[in-house]
Every structure is written in structure tokens, then in C-alpha cells.
N, C-alpha and C positions, 0 to 999 in steps of 0.2 A: 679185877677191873671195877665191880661197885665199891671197893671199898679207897679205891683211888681217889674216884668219883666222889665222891661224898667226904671223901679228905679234902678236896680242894673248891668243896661249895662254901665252906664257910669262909675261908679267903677271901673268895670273890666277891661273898654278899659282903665280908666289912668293909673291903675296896669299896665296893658300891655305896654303902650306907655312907661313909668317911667321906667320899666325892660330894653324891648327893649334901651329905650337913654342910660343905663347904660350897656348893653353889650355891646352894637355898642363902649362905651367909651372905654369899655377894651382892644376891638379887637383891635381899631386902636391902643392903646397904645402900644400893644404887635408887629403891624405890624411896627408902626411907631422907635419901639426901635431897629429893626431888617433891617430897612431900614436904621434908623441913623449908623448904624456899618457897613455897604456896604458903606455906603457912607464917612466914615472916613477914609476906607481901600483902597478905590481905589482916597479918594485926598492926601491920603499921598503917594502912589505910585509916583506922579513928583517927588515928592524932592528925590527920588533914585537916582534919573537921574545923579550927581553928583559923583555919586558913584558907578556906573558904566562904566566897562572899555569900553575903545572908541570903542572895536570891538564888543561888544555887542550893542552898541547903536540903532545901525538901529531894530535889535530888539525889544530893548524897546520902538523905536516910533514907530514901529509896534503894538505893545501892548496898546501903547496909544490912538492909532488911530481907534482900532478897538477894544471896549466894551469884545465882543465875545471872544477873545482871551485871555482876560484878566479873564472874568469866568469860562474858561477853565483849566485854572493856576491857580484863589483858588479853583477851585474844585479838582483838581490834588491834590494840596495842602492837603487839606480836608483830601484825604483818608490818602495817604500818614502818615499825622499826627495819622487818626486813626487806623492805622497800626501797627506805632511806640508806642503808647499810651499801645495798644494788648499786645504787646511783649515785653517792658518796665517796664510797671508799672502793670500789670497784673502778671508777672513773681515775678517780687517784692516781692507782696502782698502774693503772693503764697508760696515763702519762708519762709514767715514770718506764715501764715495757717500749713501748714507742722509742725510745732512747736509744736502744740496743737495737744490731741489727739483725739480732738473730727471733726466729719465731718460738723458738722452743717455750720463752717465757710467757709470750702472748696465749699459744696453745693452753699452756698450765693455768692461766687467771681464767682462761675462758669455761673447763671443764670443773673451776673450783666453785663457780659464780651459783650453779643450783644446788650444792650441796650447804653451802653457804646461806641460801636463803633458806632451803630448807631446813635447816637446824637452826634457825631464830624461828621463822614461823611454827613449826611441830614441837619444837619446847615450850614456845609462849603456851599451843595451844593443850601441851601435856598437864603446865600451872593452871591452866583456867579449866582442865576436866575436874583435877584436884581440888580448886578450887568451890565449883558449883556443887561440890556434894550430894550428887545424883545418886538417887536409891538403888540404883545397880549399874552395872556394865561399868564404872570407872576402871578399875584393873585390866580391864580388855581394849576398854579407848585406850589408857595410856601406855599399854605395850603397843598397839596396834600405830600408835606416833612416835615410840623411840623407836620402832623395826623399820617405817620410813626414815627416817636419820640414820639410821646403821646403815641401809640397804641405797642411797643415795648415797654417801662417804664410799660404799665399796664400788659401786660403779664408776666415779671420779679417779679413785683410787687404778681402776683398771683399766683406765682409759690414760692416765699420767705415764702407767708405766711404760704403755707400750709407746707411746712419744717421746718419754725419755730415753727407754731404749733407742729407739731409731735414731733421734741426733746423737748417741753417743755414737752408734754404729759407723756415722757418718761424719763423724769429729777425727780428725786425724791424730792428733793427740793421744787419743784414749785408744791405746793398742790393745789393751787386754780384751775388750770387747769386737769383734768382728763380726762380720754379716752374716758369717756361719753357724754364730754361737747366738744370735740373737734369737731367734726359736726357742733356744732351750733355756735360756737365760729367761725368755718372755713367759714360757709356760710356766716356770718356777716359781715366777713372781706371780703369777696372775692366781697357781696353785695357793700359794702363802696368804693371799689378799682375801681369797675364799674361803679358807678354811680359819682366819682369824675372825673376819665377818661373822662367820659364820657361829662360829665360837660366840660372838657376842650378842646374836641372837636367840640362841640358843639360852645365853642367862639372862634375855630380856624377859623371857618366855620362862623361866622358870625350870628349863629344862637341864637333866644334870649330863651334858658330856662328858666327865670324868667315866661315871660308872660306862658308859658305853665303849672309851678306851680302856678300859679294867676288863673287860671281853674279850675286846677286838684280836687277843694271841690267838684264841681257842679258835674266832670266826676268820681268822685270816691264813691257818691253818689249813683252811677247811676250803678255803677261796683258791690260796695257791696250789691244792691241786686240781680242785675242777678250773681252773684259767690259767692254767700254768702254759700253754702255747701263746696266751696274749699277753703273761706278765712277761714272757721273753721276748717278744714282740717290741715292748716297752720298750722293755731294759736295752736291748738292740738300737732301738731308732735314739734313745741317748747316748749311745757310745758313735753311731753314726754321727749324729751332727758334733756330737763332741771334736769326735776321731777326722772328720770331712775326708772322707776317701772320695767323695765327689758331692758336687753344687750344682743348684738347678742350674740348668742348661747345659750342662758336662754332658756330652757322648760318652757312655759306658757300654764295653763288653761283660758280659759272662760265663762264666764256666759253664754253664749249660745252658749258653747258645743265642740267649738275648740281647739284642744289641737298638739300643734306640737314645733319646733326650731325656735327661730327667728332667719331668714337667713340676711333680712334687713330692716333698719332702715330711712324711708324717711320722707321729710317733710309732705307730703298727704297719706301716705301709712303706713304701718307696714305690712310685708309679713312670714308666718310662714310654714313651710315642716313638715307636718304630716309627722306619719309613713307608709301608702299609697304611700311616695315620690310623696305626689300631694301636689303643692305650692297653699297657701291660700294667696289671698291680701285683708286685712282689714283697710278701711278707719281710719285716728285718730279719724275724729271725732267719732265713732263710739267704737274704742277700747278707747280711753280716757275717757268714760263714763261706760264702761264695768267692773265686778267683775274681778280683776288677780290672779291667782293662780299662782307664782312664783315657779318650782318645784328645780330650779336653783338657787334659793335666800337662804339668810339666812349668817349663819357665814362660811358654807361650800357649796359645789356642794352637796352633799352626799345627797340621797334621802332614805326614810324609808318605806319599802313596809308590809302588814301586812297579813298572812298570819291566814285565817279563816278555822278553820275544828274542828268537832264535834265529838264527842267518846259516847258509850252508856254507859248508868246507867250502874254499878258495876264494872268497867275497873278501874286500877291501875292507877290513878293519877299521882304519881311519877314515873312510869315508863313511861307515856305517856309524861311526861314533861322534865324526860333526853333523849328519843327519838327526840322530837320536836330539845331541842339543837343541839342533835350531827348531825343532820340534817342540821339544820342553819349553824353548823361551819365548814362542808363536805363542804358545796358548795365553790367551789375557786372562785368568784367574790362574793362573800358575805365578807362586810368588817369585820376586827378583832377586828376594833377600832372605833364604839362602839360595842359592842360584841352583837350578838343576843340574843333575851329576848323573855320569853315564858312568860303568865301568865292565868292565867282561869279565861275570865269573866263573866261567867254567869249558871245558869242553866236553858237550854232549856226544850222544852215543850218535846222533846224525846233524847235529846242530853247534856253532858257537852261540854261547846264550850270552847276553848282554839284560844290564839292566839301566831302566833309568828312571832315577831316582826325583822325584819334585815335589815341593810342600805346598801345601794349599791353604788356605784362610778356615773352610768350617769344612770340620770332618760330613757333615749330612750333605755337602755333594761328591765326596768321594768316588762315589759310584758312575754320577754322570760326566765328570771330569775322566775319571778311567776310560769311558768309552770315548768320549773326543779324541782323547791321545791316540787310543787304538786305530780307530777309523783314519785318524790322519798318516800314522806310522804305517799300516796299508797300500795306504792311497801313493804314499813316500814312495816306498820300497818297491812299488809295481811301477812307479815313473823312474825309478832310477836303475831299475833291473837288476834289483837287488835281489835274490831267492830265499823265500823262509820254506826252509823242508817241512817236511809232515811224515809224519811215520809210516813205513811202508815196509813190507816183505819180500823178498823173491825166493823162489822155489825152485830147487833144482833134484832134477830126476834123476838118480843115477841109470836105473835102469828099467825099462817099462815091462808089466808083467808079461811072463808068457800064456798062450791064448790054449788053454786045456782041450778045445776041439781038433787044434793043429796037432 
């Protein structure tokens, strides 16, 4: 085992070193390119000098003379510009959005408008750190203003998607997207925005991400077994919304016995409100392997509830069976359409059992629609002298003990 070990440390460190030299390459390209534009900007500034008037002059070799003053002035500049930029070409745009009647676009200018100023004003003011030649801290200011531009781009960025997302959701058009998939389509995106961001942070700063995924086997190794309940957890609530074996608001049954709403739908979780109004939280991995009763599925919501009662030997049939109806079609939340259906199926050991069958609009009154029907089927059967048996015994003696004193 040390000699494993020690076989695959040099690997790792050239992985690491080889990432490392090639961040370090980028950074400097990125500082070096940003440094070259400061420095273009303030040697072109003499050759003004010509071309301004004489009484400004003392001015300008004020400005020459002293760095400071002069990255005060493009930073001035900076905003100024992103000001103009605001109220310009913003306004513009906007005109042109107005047009259309949809909001999606109006949304997107609106969430572009602060990243937009801030990347003219935070770069002007990254040339004018460069510019004034401060005895220390420059490298620190001007990461510390391209990490705001990075870090405003990705907030805009994840505020876009998820707007785009939803009008695509809601675009009839666009089938491949659906209300089901938009969660996991949203999280992927909003995952990718972060971790690219983030990336670019990371080489604002100098820092080398390569070397840290040149690891990451050995640390994730290590991770999926101490979290190996939450990475299944994961991986679960993504085949769930993928798979949609049910959507908020769906009535679900399960195999071990919970029956309520789904309120919500997360990646570790599925959470459901009994009719108790007590919230259950059930792990995916756990409902992902579980039997569903979907009471909310199908081609409709409409749920079908059945409705069990028993008549004695020699009772009219057909009277108990246009009974059953006008019962079923009395009730005002009992649907028309499919119409309630009586049939008899069986003969009991002391009973004809019938049933009747009626579909309701939301399975969560199930319960209290059941007891209407009952109480009324009751109330029926006792006005029209109808008998429902009840289970009973009788006992016959053949012959009584004899009495040991006799």
C-alpha cells in the first residue's frame, strides 16, 4: 500500500503543477491584456497636448504629472459613460421590447441593465487603479473589480434562466420542455452558471482549479461513501422529476401506508399533507423504490369512490338499484359525467351486496363525500323498508347436560 501510494503522488503533483502553469498562464494573459489598455490610454493622452487650448494647458501638465489625477478622470469617465450607456441604449432597446407582446424580453433587458453598468463602470475603474500606480494594493483592487463583473454577470445570468425557463414552460410550442422538467432543467442550468462563474473567479484570483479536479477522484471517493444515502437521495429526486410518477398537487398512495398532497418536490426530499394537515417528509431514495398510487393521475383528476352496502334475501332488486342511483345523482358534488353506476356483485353469506360506483372532482374529499352517501343510503333504506342484515348467530342445543346430583 506505501508503495502504491507513493506511485501515484508524482502523477498528481505533475497534474497539479501542469494545471497550476496553465492557470497562472491565463491570469497573467487576462491581467497582462488589461494592463496593455491602461497603458495605451494614458501614452496616448500627450499627443492631446496639441490640441488643447492654451488655457487649459497648465491643467493638462497637471494631469501629466501626477498618475492620480489622471485615474481619477477615467474613472470619472467610466461612470459617466455608464450612465450614458443606461439611458441610451437601454431606452433604445426598450422601445424596440414594447413592440412585442410578450414579457419575456422586457424581463431579460431589465435583469441585463446592472451588469451592463457594471462592467463599464468596474473596468473603467480597474484602468484607472492601473493607471495611478499606487505603491501597493493595485493587484488586490483590480481582482477585487473584475470579481464584481464576474459576480454581477452570474447573478443576471441566473435570474435569465430561470425566466427563460418559465416562458418556455408556458410556450405551447416548446414540447420538449414541460412544467415537470423545469426544476431539473432549472437546477442544471443555474448548477453550470455557478460553477463556470466560478471557474472564472477562481482565475481572477490567481487560483489554480485544475489542480483541485486532479484530486477530486481520491476526495470523491471518499465523499460517496460517507454521503452515499444523500448522493442516492440526489440521484432519486432526478429520476423522479425526470420520470414524473406524480406533480404537486397529485394525491398519492404508498406502499407503506402514506396517503396525502404533494406540497413539494425536492432533490432529497418529497414532502406530502395528509388530511391530519400534518406534513410528511419522505426521503427519494426511499419513495423512488416505493409502490405509487397516483389518486391524481390518469387522463383526468376525477377520482372514483365505491360505495359498499348489503340488502337482505327477498328485497326488490330493482328497487334497491333505482334507489342506489337517485342517491348517487342527489348528491351535488357527485360528477354527471361519468354518471354513477350501481351493480350487484355478489351473493353474500347473509346479504345481496351491491355496489355504487361515483367519481368525484378532488380525491382529498373522498372521505367526506363517502359519509354523505352513506348517511343518506341509511336514511333511504329505513324510509323505504328496505333491510340491511348485520351478521348474527343462532345457537342450537341439542341436548341439555345432565344434572350429576339427580
Amino acid at each position: 500500500m506505501a508503495n502504491s501510494g507513493s506511485s501515484a503522488n508524482p502523477l498528481i503533483n505533475s497534474t497539479r503543477e501542469s494545471a497550476k502553469a496553465h492557470t497562472d498562464t491565463q491570469t497573467a494573459e487576462v491581467i497582462e491584456t488589461i494592463q496593455t489598455a491602461s497603458e495605451r490610454i494614458t501614452s496616448v493622452l500627450p499627443g492631446f497636448r496639441d490640441w488643447v487650448p492654451d488655457s487649459m494647458l497648465p491643467v493638462w501638465d497637471l494631469i501629466a504629472q501626477f498618475p492620480i489625477v489622471g485615474a481619477l478622470l477615467i474613472a470619472a469617465f467610466s461612470y459617466c459613460l455608464a450612465v450614458l450607456v443606461r439611458y441610451t441604449l437601454f431606452r433604445s432597446v426598450k422601445r424596440l421590447t414594447r413592440l412585442t407582446s410578450a414579457t419575456l424580453d422586457d424581463q431579460i433587458l431589465e435583469y441585463l441593465k446592472r451588469p451592463v453598468f457594471s462592467t463599464v463602470v468596474f473596468f473603467g475603474w480597474a484602468l484607472a487603479v492601473n493607471a495611478a500606480q499606487l505603491p501597493f494594493g493595485t493587484t488586490i483592487l483590480f481582482n477585487i473589480l473584475l470579481s464584481i463583473i464576474v459576480t454581477s454577470w452570474m447573478r443576471a445570468a441566473l435570474n435569465i434562466s430561470t425566466v427563460f425557463l418559465d416562458a418556455l414552460a408556458n410556450e405551447a410550442l416548446f414540447t420538449l420542455i414541460k412544467k415537470r422538467t423545469v426544476p431539473l432543467i432549472d437546477l442544471t442550468s443555474k448548477l453550470l452558471i455557478l460553477l463556470v462563474g466560478s471557474y472564472v473567479l477562481l482565475l481572477v484570483w490567481g487560483v489554480n482549479p485544475l489542480g483541485w479536479l486532479a484530486s477530486a477522484g481520491i476526495v470523491g471517493i471518499a465523499v460517496g461513501f460517507a454521503a452515499k444515502d444523500t448522493l442516492a437521495n440526489l440521484f432519486a429526486g432526478f429520476f423522479i422529476v425526470a420520470d414524473a410518477p406524480y406533480k404537486l398537487g397529485d394525491y398519492i398512495n404508498l406502499d407503506t401506508g402514506e396517503r396525502g398532497r404533494v406540497t413539494a418536490i425536492g432533490l432529497r426530499s418529497t414532502r406530502l399533507l395528509t388530511r391530519d394537515d400534518v406534513e410528511i417528509t419522505i426521503p427519494n431514495g426511499v419513495i423512488a423504490n416505493a409502490k405509487i398510487v397516483n389518486e391524481s393521475g390518469g387522463p383526468s383528476a376525477k377520482l372514483r369512490i365505491r360505495i359498499i352496502i348489503g340488502v337482505a334475501y327477498g328485497s326488490d332488486v330493482n328497487q334497491v338499484t333505482e334507489l342506489l342511483a337517485e342517491i348517487g345523482n342527489s348528491h351535488p358534488e357527485v360528477c354527471a359525467t361519468p354518471a354513477p353506476r350501481v351493480r350487484l356483485r355478489g351473493f353474500g353469506a347473509s346479504s345481496l351486496d351491491f355496489n355504487l360506483m361515483c367519481w368525484i372532482q378532488k380525491p382529498q374529499d373522498r372521505g367526506r363525500i363517502s359519509h354523505e352517501i352513506h348517511m343518506s343510503l341509511y336514511n333511504c333504506f329505513a324510509a323505504n323498508g328496505i333491510e340491511i342484515p348485520f351478521a348474527q348467530q343462532d345457537i342450537h342445543i341439542k341436548q341439555w347436560p345432565s344434572n350429576p346430583e339427580n
